[in-house]
C-alpha positions as CSV (number, residue, x, y, z in Angstrom):
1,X,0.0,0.0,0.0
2,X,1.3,3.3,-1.0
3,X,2.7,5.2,2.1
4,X,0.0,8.0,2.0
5,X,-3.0,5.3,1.6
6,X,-1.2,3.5,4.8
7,X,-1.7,6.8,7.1
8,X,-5.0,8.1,5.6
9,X,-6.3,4.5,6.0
10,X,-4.7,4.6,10.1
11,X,-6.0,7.8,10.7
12,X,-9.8,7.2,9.5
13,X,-9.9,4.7,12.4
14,X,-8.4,7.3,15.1
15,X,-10.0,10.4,14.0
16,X,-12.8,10.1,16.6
17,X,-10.6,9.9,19.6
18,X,-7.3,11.2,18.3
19,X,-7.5,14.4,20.7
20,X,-8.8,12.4,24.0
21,X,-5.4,9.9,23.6
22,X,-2.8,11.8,21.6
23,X,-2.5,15.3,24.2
24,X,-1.3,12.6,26.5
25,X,1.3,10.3,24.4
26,X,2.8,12.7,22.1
27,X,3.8,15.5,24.7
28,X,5.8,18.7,24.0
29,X,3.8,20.0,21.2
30,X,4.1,23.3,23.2
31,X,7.7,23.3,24.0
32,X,7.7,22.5,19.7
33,X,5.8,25.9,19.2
34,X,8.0,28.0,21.9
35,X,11.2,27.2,20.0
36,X,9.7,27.8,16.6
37,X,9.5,31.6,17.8
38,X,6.4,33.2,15.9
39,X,6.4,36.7,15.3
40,X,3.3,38.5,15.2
41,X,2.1,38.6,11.5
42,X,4.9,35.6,10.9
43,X,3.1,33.1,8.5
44,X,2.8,29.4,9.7
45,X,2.6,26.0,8.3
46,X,1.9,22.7,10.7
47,X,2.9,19.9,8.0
48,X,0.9,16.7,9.3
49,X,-1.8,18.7,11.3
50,X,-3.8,16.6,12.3
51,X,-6.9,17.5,14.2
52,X,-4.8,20.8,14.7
53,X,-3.6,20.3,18.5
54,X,-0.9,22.9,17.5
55,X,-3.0,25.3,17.1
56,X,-4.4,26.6,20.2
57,X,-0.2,27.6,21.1
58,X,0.3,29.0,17.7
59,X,-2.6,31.2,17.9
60,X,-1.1,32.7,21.1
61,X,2.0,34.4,18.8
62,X,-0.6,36.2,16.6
63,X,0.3,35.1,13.4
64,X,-0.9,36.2,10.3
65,X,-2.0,32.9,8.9
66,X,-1.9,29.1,9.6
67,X,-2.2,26.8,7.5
68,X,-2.5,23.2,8.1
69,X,-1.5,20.5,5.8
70,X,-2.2,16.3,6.2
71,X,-2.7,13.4,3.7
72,X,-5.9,12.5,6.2
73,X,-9.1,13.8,5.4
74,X,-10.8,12.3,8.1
75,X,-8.6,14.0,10.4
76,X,-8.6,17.4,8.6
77,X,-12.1,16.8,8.8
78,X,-12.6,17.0,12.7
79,X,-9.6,20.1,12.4
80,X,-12.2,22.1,9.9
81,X,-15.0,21.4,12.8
82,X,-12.7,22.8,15.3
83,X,-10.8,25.6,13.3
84,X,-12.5,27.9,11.5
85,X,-9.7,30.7,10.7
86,X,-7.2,28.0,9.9
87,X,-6.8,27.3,5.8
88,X,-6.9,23.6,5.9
89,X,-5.0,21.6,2.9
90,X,-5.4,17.7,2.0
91,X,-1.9,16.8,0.6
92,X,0.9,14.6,1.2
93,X,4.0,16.3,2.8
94,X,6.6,15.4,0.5
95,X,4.6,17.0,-2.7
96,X,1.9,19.3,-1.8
97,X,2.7,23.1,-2.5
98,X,1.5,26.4,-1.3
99,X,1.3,29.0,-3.7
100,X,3.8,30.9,-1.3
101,X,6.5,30.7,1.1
102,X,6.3,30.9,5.2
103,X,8.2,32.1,8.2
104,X,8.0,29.2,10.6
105,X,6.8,25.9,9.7
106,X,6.3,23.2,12.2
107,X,6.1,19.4,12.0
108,X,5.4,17.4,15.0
109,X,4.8,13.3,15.4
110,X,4.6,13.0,11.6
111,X,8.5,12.3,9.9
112,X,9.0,9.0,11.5
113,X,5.6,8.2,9.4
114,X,6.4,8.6,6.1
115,X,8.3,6.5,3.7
116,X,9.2,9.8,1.8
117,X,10.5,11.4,5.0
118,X,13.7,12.9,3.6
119,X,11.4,14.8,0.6
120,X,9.0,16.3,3.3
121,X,11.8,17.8,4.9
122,X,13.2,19.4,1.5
123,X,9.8,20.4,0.5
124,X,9.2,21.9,4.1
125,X,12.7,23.8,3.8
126,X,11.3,25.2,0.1
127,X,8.5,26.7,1.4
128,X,10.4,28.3,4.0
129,X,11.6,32.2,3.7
130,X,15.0,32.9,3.7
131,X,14.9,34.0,7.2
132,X,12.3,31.0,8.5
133,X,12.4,28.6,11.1
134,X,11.6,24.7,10.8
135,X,10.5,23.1,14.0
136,X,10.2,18.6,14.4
137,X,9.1,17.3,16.9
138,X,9.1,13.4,16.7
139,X,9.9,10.3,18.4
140,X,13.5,9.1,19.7
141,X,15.0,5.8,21.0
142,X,14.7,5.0,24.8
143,X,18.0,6.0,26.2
144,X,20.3,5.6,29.6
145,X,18.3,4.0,32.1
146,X,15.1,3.4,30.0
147,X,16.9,2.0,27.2
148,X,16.3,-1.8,28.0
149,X,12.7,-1.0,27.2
150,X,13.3,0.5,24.1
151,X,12.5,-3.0,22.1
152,X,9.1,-2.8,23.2
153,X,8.6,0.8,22.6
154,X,9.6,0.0,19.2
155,X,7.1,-2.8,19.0
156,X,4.5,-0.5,19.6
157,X,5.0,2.7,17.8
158,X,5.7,0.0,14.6
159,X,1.8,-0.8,14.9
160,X,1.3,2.5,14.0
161,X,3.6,2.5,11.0
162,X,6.0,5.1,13.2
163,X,10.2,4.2,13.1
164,X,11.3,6.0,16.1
165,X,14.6,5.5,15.1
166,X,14.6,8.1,11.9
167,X,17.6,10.3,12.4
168,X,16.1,13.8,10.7
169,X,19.6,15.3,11.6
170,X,22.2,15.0,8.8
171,X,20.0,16.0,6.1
172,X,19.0,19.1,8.2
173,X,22.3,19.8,8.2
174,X,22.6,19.8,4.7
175,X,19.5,22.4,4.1
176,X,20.1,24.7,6.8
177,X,23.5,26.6,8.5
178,X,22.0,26.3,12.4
179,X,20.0,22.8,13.5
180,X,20.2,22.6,17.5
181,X,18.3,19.3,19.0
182,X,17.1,18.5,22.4
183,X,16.5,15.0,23.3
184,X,14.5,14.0,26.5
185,X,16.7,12.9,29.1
186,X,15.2,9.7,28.8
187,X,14.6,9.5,25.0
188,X,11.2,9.0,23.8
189,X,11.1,12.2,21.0
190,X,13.1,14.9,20.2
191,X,13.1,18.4,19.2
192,X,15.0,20.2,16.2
193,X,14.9,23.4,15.3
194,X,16.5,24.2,12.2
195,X,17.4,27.7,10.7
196,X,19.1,30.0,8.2
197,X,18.2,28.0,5.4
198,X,20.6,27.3,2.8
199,X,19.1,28.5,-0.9
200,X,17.1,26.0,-2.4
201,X,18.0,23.8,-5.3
202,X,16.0,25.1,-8.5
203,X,15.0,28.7,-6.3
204,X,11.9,28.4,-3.4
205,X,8.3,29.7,-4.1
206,X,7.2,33.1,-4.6
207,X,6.4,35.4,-2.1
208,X,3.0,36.7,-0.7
209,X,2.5,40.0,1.9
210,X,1.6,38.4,5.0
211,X,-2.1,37.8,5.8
212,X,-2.6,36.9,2.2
């Protein structure tokens, strides 16, 4: 099954009670939006929104937009009902594109997912502005004294199609001059904020006055 069909199919099934379970297993989605900085009247995109549990810290910057991007449409669905000043956009990571370029874009729980992983990340570093920031926020290998129980951790993220063992790093690297990470002292996920991003191969999207 094509990697998209695999996670739209997944998320049909936890659409209904992806808010009541997720707030609680995938933590830090606020620390995530504190180190990606918004300005007020900075432009936003959350690749892999979801239901939009990002949203409700973005909106505290005062940006000028967000807009949300997933493959699901049964998740973007519950996000519309939720969401009403958020543009909303069905499209896989790795090849959807915005008519324009954004000052912080955001990404959390949603890498480790895709086959594709490594095109996401350059097409998330194309939309970007030459002064953006690019925030991930996924999962990392037990470490130190939780690291015996990594194995099973494994195990069960792999039922949800999720590799907690994707190292986003080295490419980041590559498509921007500052990447800092912060990994849990135990492991579980990490955080990477990448910016100054190096030009982009073929030039990045055009430009739009913010709000537009």
């Amino acid at each position: 099954m094509p990697d998209t069909a695999r996670v739209d199919e997944l998320y049909r099934r936890h659409a209904r009670f992806y808010d009541a379970t997720r707030r609680f297993i995938l933590p830090d989605r606020r620390a995530a939006v504190e180190w990606l900085d918004v300005r007020a009247g900075d432009r936003v995109i959350d690749f892999a929104c979801g239901t939009g549990l990002n949203v409700s810290h973005l909106r505290r910057s005062s940006p000028a937009r967000i807009t949300g991007i997933d493959c699901s449409d049964a998740m973007l669905e519950r996000a519309a009902r939720k969401l009403g000043d958020v543009h909303l956009v069905l499209g896989d990571a790795a090849t959807v594109t915005l008519p324009a370029t954004a000052e912080r874009i955001v990404c959390t729980y949603g890498l480790s997912m895709m086959d594709d992983w490594r095109d996401a990340v350059r097409n998330m570093h194309r939309h970007l502005t030459p002064d953006g920031v690019l925030v991930i926020l996924d999962f990392h290998p037990l470490r130190g004294p939780a690291a015996p129980f990594d194995p099973i951790l494994h195990w069960w993220l792999g039922r949800f199609g999720v590799r907690s063992e994707t190292d986003f790093e080295p490419l980041l690297r590559e498509l921007f001059r500052d990447v800092e990470v912060r990994v849990r002292p135990l492991g579980y996920d990490v955080l990477v904020r990448a910016s100054r991003p190096r030009p982009a191969p073929g030039g990045r999207l055009g430009s739009l006055p913010p709000g537009c």
